[in-house]
Steps between C-alpha positions, in 0.01 A plus 500: 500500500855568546670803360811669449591864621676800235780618634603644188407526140826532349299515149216442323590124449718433831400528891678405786273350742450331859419119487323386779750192481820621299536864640595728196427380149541600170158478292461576133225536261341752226391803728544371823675788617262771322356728814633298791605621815694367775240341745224432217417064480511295211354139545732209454259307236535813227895494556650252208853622470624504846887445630666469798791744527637374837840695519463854547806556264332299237173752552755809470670352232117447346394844534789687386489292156138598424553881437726388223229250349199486246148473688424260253839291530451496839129352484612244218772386719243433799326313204789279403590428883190409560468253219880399606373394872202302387680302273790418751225393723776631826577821638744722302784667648429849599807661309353385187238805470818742536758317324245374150330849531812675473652257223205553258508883566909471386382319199255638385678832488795328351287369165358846478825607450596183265721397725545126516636212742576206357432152769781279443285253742193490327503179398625345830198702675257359271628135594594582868220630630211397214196639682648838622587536178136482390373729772767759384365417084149612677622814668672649212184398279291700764745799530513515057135507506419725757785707475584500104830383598714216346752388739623239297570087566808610658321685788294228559815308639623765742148545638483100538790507712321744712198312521708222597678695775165578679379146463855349701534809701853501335663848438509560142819564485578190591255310267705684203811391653339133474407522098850659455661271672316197373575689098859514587489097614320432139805674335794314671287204374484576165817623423677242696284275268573677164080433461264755486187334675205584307245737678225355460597145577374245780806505638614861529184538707616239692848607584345882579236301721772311683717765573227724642411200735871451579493891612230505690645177680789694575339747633307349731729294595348159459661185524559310151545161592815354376495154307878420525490229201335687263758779599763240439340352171449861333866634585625173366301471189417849401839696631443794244153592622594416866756744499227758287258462800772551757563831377130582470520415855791741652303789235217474737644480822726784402232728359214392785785476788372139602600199468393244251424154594702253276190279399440818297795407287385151453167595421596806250762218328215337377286846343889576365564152328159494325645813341806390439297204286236730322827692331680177380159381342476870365783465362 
């Protein structure tokens, strides 16, 4: 039966151990730590809540946060990672158990002190990234009832976004940059509309769906494949919104430092025209 090795309790919930496969690892659980010393085994079938902290910063990083932590945040976090990575069904990012652990910590001290932080992109998370979004519903659930803690719907956004960020191995800093940058595209749209698209409408999701695709196109760099009539036809028959979706375009390859494939103007005309429609029937 395999096992892993203690080579140090750093509390009563948290260990680092020796994998026989991943080297160090970070395992957490109720008690695990309670009377164990470097050397003593712990079988890998009893270990649940196990991750891989590959970078030795990341393990500094790790350990120097826990002094400052709750035993019991610390073990409810293990719980909501855990419920995190068998619902993605892939392997998280590493960061995620510093980076989440230390973001709840913040807020949770923050709403004991009734300080608040509004999300200006919690809508757009909700649509964006739909089953992150439930994950992160679940993990604030799990920290109100275990912790007596309300961290409020707008929490549940920001620790989406992380959730998301583990799942693409994308910094998180950059996936805020993304639903900022994607906000700020929905706002040249409406004003340059005069329409305020309603929030909970088929087609708002749609635009917010389109332009994350169109990002994450740019970002990887794949080829949009160009239909030069349909180029033509739009610019001809729809100047307004061609023009609209031409400055979408420059937004993002000034904001994401890439360059934008011009199908993604044709294809964008077409989100931006049905728009354009829904306010003159609105109206």
């Amino acid at each position: 039966m395999s096992s892993l090795q203690v080579a140090k309790a750093l509390n009563n919930n948290v260990i680092i151990g020796m994998h026989p496969e991943h080297s160090e690892v970070v395992v957490i659980g109720k008690g695990i730590g309670f009377n164990r010393r470097p050397g003593d085994l712990i079988t890998l079938d009893s270990v649940e809540k196990l991750f891989i902290l590959k970078s030795h910063e990341e393990q500094e990083q790790y350990k120097r946060l826990l002094p400052e932590l709750d035993e019991k945040l610390i073990e409810v976090i293990g719980e909501v990672l855990h419920l995190v990575q068998l619902q993605a069904k892939k392997p998280l990012n590493e960061h995620i158990l510093i980076a989440l652990t230390d973001h709840i910590a913040f807020s949770i001290n923050r709403q004991k002190q009734g300080i608040t932080i509004h999300n200006p992109f919690l809508y757009e998370t909700r649509e964006i990234y739909p089953q992150e979004y439930k994950m992160a519903e679940q993990a604030v659930s799990m920290i109100r009832e275990k912790m007596d803690v309300d961290l409020g719907e707008d929490e549940i956004g920001f620790v989406a976004l992380h959730i998301y960020s583990a799942m693409t191995n994308q910094h998180i800093s950059e996936v805020r940059k993304d639903s900022r940058l994607i906000a700020d595209m929905v706002q040249v749209v409406e004003t340059t509309l005069d329409y305020r698209i309603p929030l909970l409408s088929l087609d708002y999701s749609r635009l917010l769906t389109h332009l994350r695709f169109a990002i994450e196109r740019v970002r990887r760099g794949e080829i949009v494949q160009e239909i030069n009539r349909l180029d033509k036809l739009l610019n001809e028959e729809y100047p307004e919104m061609y023009m609209l979706a031409w400055k979408l375009t420059k937004i993002m390859e000034k904001r994401l430092r890439k360059p934008v494939y011009p199908a993604e103007v044709s294809y964008l005309t077409m989100h931006l025209q049905r728009l354009s429609q829904r306010k003159e029937q609105g109206e």
